[in-house]
N, CA, C and O atoms as a DFTB+ gen file, in Angstrom:
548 C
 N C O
     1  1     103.639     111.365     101.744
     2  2     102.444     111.664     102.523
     3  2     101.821     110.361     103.027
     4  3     101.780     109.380     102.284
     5  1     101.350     110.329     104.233
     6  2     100.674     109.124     104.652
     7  2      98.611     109.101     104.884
     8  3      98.003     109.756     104.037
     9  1      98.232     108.778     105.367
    10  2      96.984     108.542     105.855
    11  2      96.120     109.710     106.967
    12  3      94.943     109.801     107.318
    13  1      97.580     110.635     107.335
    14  2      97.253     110.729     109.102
    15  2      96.187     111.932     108.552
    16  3      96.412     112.642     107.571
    17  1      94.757     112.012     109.559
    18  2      94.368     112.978     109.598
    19  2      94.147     114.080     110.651
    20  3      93.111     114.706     110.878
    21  1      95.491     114.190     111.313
    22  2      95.554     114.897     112.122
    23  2      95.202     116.185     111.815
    24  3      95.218     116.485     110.621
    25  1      94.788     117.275     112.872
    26  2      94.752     119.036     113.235
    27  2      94.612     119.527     113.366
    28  3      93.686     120.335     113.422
    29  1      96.262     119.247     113.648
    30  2      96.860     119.326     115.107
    31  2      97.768     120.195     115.367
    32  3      98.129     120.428     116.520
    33  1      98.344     120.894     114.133
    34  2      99.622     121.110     113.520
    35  2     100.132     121.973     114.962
    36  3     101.196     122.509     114.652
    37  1      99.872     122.232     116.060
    38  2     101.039     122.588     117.277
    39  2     101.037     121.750     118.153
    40  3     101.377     121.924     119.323
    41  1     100.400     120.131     117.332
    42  2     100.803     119.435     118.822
    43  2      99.931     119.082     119.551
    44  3      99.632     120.199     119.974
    45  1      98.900     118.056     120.328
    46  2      97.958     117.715     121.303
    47  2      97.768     116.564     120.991
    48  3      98.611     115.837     120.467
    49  1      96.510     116.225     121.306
    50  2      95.495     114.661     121.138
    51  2      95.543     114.236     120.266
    52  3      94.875     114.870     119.449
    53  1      96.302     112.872     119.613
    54  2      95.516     112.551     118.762
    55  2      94.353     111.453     118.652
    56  3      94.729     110.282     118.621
    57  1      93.510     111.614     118.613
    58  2      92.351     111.079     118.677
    59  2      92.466     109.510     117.909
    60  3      92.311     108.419     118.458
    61  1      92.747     109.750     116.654
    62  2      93.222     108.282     115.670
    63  2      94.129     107.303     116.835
    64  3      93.839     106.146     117.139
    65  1      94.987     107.897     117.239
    66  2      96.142     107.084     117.682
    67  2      96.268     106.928     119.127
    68  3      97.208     106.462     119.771
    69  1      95.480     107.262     119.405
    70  2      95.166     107.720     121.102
    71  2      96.732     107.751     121.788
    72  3      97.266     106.939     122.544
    73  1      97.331     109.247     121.107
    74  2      98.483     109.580     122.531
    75  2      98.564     110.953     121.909
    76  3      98.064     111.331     120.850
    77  1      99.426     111.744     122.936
    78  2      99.255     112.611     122.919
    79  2     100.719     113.246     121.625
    80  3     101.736     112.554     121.588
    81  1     100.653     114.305     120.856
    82  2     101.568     114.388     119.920
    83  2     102.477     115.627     119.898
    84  3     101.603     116.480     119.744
    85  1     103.716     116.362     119.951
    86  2     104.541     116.752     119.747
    87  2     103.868     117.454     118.476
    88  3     103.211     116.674     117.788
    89  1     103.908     118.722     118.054
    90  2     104.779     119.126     116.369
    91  2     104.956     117.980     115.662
    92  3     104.300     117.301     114.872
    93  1     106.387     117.952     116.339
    94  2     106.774     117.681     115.179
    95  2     106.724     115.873     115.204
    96  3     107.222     115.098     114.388
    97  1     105.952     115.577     116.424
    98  2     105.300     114.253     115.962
    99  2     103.936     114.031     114.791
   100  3     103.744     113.088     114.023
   101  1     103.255     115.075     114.970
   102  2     102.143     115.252     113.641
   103  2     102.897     115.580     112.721
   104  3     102.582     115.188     111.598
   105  1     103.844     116.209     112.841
   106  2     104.496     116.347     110.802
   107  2     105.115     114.877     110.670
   108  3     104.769     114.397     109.590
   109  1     106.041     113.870     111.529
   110  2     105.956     112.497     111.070
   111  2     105.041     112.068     110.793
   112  3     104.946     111.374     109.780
   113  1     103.849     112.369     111.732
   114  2     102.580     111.217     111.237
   115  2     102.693     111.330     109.587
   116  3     102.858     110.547     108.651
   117  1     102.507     112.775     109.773
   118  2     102.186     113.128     108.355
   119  2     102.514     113.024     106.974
   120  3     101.925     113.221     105.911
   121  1     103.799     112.601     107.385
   122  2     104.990     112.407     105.786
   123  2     105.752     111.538     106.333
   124  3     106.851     112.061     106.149
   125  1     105.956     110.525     106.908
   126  2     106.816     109.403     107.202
   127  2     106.183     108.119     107.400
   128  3     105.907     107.750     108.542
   129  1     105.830     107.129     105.994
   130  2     104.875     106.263     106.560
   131  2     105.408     104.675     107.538
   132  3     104.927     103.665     108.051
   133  1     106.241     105.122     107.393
   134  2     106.931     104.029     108.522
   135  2     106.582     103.941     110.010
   136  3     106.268     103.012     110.754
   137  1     106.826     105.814     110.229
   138  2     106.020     105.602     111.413
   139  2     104.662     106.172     111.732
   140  3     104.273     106.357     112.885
   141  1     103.993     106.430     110.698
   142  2     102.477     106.235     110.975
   143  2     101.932     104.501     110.974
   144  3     101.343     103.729     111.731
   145  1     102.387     104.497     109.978
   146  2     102.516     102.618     109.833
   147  2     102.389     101.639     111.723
   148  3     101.674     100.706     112.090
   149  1     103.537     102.527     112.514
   150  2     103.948     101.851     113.672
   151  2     102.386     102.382     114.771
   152  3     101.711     101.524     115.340
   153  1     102.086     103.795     114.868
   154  2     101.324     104.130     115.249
   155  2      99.942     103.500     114.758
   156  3      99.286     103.130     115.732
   157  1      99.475     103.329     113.868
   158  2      98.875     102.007     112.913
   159  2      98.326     100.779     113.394
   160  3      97.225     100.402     113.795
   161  1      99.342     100.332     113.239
   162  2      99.658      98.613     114.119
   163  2      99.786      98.809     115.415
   164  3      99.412      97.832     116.062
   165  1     100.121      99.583     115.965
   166  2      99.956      99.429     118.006
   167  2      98.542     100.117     117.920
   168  3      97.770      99.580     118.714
   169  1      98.189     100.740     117.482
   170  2      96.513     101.145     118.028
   171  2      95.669     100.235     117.731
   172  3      94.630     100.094     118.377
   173  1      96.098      99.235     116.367
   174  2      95.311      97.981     115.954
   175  2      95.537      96.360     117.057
   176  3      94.785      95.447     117.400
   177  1      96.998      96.709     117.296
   178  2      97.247      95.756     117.800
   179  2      96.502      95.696     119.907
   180  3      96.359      94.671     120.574
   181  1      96.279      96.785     120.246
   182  2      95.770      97.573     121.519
   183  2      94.315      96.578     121.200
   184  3      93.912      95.712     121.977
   185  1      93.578      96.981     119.710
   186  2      92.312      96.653     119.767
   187  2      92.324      94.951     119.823
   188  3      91.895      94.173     120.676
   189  1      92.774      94.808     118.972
   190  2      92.636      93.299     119.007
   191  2      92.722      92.501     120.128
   192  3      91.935      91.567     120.285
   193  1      94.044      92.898     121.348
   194  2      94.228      92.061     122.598
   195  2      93.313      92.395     123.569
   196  3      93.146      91.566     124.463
   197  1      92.435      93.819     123.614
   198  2      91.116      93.808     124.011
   199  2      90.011      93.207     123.775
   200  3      89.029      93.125     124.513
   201  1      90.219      92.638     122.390
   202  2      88.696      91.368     122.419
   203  2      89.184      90.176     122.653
   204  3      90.385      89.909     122.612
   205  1      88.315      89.415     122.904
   206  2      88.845      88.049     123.257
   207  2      89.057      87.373     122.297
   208  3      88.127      87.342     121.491
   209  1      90.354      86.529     121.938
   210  2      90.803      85.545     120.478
   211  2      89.804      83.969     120.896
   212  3      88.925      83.776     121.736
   213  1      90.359      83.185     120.004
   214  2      90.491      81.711     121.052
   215  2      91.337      81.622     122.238
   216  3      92.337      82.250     122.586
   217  1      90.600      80.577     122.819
   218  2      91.195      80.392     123.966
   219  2      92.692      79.166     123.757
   220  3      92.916      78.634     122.670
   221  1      93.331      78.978     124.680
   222  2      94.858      78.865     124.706
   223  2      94.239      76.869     123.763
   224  3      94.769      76.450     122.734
   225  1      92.901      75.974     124.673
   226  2      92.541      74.826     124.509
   227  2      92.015      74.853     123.105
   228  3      92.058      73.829     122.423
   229  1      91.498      76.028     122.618
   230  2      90.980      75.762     121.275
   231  2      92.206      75.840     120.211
   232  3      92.278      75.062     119.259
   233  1      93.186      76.881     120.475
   234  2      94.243      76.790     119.528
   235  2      94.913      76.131     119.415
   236  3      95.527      76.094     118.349
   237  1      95.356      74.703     121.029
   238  2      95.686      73.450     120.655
   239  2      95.005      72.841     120.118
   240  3      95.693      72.386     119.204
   241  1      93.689      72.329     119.985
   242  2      92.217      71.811     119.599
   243  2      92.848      72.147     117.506
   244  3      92.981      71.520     116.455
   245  1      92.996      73.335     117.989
   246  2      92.866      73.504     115.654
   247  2      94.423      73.212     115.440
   248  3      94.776      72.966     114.287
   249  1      95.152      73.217     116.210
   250  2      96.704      73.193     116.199
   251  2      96.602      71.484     115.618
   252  3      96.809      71.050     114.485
   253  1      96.155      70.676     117.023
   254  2      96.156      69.054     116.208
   255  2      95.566      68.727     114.915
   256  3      96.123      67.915     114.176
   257  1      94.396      69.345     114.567
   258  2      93.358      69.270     113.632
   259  2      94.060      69.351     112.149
   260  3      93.816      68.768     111.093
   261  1      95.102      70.392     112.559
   262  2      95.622      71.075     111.134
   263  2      96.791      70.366     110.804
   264  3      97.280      70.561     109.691
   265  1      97.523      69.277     111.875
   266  2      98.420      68.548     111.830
   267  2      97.976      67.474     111.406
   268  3      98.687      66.993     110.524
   269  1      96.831      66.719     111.743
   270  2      96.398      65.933     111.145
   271  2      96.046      65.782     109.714
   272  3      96.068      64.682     109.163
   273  1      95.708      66.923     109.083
   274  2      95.242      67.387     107.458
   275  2      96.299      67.415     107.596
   276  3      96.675      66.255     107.769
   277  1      97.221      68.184     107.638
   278  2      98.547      67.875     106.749
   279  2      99.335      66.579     106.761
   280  3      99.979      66.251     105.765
   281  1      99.308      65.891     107.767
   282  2      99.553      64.206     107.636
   283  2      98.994      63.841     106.535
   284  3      99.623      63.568     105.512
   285  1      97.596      63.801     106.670
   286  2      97.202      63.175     105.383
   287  2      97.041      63.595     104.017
   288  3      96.619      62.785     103.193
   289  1      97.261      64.486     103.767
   290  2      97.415      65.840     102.318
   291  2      99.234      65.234     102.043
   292  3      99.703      65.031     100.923
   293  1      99.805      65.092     103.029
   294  2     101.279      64.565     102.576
   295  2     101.255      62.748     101.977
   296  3     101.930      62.311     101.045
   297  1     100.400      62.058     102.732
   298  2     100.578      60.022     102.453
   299  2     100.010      60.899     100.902
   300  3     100.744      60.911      99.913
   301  1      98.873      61.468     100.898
   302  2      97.882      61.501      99.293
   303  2      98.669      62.184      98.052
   304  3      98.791      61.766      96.900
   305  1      99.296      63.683      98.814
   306  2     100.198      64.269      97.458
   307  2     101.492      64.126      97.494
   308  3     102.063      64.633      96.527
   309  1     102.373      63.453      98.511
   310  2     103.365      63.849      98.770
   311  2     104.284      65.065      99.495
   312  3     103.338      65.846      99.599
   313  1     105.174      65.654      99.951
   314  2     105.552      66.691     100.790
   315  2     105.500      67.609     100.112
   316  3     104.880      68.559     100.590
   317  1     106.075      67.782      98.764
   318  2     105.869      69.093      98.014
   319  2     104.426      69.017      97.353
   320  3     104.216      69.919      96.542
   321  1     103.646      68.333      97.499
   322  2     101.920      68.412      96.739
   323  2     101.681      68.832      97.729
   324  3     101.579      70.016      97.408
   325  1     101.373      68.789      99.442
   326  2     100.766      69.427     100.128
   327  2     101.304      70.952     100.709
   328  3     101.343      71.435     101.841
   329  1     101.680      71.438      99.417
   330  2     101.897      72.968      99.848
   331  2     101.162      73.715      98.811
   332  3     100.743      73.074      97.847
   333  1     100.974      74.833      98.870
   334  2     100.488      75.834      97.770
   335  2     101.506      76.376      97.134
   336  3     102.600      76.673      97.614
   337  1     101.157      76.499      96.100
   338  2     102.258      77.915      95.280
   339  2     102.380      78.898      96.147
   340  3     101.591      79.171      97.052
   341  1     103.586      79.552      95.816
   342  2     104.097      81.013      95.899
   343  2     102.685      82.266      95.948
   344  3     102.377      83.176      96.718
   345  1     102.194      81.782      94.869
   346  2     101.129      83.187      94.206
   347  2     100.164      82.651      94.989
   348  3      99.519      83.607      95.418
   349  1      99.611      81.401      95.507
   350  2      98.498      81.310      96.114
   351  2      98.722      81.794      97.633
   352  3      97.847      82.490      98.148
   353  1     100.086      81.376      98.499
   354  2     100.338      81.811      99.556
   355  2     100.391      83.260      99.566
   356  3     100.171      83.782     100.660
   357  1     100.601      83.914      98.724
   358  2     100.415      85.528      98.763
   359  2      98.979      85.758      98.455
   360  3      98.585      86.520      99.338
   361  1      98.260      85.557      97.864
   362  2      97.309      85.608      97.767
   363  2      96.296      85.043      99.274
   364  3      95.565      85.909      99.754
   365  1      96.294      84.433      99.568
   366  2      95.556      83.986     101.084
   367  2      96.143      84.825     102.152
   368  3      95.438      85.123     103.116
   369  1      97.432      85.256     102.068
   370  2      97.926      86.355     103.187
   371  2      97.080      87.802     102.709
   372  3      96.452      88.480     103.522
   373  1      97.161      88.053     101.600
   374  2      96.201      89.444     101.066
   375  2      94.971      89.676     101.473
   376  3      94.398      90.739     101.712
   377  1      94.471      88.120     101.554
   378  2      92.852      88.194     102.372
   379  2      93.134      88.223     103.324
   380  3      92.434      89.084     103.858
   381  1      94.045      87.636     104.296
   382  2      94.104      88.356     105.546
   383  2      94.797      89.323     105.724
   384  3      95.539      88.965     106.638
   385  1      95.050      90.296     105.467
   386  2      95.235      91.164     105.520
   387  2      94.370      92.511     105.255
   388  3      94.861      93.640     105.246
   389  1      92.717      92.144     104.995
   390  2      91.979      92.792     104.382
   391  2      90.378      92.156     105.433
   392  3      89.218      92.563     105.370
   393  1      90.993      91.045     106.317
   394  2      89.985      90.922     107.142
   395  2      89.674      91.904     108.583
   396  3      90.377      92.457     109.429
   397  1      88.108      91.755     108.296
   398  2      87.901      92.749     109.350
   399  2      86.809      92.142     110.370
   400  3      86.418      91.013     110.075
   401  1      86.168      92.827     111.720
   402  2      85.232      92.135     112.535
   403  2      83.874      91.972     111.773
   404  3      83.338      92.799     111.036
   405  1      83.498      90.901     112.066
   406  2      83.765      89.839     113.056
   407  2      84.502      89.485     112.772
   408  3      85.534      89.566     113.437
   409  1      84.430      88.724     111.333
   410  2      85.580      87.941     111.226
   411  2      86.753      87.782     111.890
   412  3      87.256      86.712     112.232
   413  1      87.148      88.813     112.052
   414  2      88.945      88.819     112.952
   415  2      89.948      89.856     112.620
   416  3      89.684      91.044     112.432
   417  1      91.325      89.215     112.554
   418  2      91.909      90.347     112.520
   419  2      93.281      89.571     112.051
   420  3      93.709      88.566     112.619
   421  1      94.026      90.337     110.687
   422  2      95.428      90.094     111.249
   423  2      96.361      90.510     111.727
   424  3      96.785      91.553     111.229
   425  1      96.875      90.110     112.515
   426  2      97.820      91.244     112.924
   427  2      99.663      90.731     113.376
   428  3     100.168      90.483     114.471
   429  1     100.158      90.738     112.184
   430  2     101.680      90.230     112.106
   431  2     101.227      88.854     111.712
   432  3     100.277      88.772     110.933
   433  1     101.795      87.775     112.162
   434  2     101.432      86.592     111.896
   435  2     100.388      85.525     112.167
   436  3     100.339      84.309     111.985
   437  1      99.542      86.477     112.691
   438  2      98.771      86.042     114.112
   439  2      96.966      86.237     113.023
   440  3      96.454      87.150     112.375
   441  1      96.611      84.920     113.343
   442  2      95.279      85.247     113.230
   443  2      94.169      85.214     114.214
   444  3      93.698      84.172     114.669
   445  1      93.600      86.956     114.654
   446  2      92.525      86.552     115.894
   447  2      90.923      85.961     115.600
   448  3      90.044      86.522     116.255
   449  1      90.579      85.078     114.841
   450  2      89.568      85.041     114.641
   451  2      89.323      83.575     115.980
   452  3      90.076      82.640     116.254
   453  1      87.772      84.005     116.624
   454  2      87.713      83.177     117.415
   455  2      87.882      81.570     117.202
   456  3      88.136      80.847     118.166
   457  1      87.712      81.008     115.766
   458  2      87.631      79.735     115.868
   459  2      89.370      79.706     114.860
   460  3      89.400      78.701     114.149
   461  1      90.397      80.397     114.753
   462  2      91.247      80.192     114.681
   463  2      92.785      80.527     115.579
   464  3      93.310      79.814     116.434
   465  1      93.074      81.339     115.250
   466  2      94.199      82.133     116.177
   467  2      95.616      81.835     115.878
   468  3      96.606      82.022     116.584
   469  1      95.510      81.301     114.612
   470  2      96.548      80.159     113.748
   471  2      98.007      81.361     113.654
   472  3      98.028      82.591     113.699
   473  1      98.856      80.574     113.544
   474  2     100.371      81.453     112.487
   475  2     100.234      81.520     111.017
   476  3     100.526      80.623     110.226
   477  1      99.851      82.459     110.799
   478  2      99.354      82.711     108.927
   479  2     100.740      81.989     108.124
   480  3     100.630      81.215     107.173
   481  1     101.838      82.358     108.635
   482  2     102.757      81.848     108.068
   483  2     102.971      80.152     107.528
   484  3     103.447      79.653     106.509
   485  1     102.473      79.703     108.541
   486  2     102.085      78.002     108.461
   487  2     101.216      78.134     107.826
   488  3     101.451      78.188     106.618
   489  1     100.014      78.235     108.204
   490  2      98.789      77.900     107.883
   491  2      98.703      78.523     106.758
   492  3      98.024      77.674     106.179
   493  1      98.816      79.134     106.177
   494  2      98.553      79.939     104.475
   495  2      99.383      79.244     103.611
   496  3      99.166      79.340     102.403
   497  1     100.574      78.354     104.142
   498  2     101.409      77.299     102.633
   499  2     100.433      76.033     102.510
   500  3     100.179      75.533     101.414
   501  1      99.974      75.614     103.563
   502  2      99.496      73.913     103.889
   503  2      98.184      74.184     102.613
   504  3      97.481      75.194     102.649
   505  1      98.077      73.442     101.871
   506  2      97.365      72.690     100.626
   507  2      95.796      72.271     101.856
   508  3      94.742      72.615     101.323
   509  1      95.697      71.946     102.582
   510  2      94.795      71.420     103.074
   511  2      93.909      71.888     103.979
   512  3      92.856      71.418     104.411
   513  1      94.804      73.408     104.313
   514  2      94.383      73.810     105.534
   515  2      93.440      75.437     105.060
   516  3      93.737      76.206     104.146
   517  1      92.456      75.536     105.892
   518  2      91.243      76.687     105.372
   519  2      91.192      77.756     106.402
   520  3      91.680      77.564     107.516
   521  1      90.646      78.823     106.091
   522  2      90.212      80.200     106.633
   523  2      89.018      79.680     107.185
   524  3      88.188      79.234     106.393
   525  1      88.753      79.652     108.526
   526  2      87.689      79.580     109.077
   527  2      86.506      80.136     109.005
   528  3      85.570      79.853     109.752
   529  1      86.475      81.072     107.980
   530  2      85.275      82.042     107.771
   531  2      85.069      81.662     106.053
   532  3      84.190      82.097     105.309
   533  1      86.201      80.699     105.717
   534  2      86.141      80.700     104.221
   535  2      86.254      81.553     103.151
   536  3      85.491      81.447     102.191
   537  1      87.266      82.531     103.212
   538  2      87.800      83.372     102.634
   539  2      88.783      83.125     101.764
   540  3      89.114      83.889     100.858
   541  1      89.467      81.649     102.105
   542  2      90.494      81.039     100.981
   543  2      89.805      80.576     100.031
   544  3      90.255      80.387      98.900
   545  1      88.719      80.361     100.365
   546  2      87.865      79.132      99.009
   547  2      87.267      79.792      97.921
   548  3      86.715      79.143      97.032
């Protein structure tokens, strides 16, 4: 069983997901969470590219910023000191994954918060590098 609260059960609007549904597309919603999951993430992902992220100059702007901290988090700890553990990098992806507006959004690897817009993937190992809203700390 998944989340969906469709009904609908012959089929029309769905309102959650904004398209229109088949049968036996509401009985997937309904018991297949893979693809409610997909329906999920494109209605989230719809919202997010409708608000405005950073702009293309600010995400170079934090792009150098964060290269620079990690330059120097590497001369001070060395290459393997300026990373986080395993459990801490899962742990900082969990908070994003649990962020909501204002704050931002995550969505795949992507963080939309206006003063970031970072690759979580990078940015959640680096020892030096922070959640702009301060949610790692």
């Amino acid at each position: 069983m998944t989340r969906c609260e469709c009904t609908i059960p012959d089929g029309g609007w769905c309102e959650r997901h904004k398209m229109r549904k088949t049968a036996g597309l509401v009985h997937v919603c309904q018991t297949n969470a893979d693809y409610f999951d997909v329906w999920e993430n494109f209605h989230r992902q719809e919202a997010i590219q409708s608000r405005p992220g950073p702009s293309v100059i600010q995400m170079a702007w934090n792009f150098t910023e964060a290269i620079a901290q990690f330059a120097a988090d590497v001369r001070t700890h060395g290459l393997h000191g300026a990373f986080v553990d395993r459990d801490e990098y899962r742990r900082r992806l969990e908070i994003c994954d649990q962020c909501i507006p204002p704050s931002g959004y995550r969505l795949g690897n992507r963080c939309s918060h206006q003063a970031c817009g970072c690759f979580l993937v990078a940015k959640a190992r680096g020892r030096a590098w922070r959640c702009p809203v301060g949610k790692w700390d």
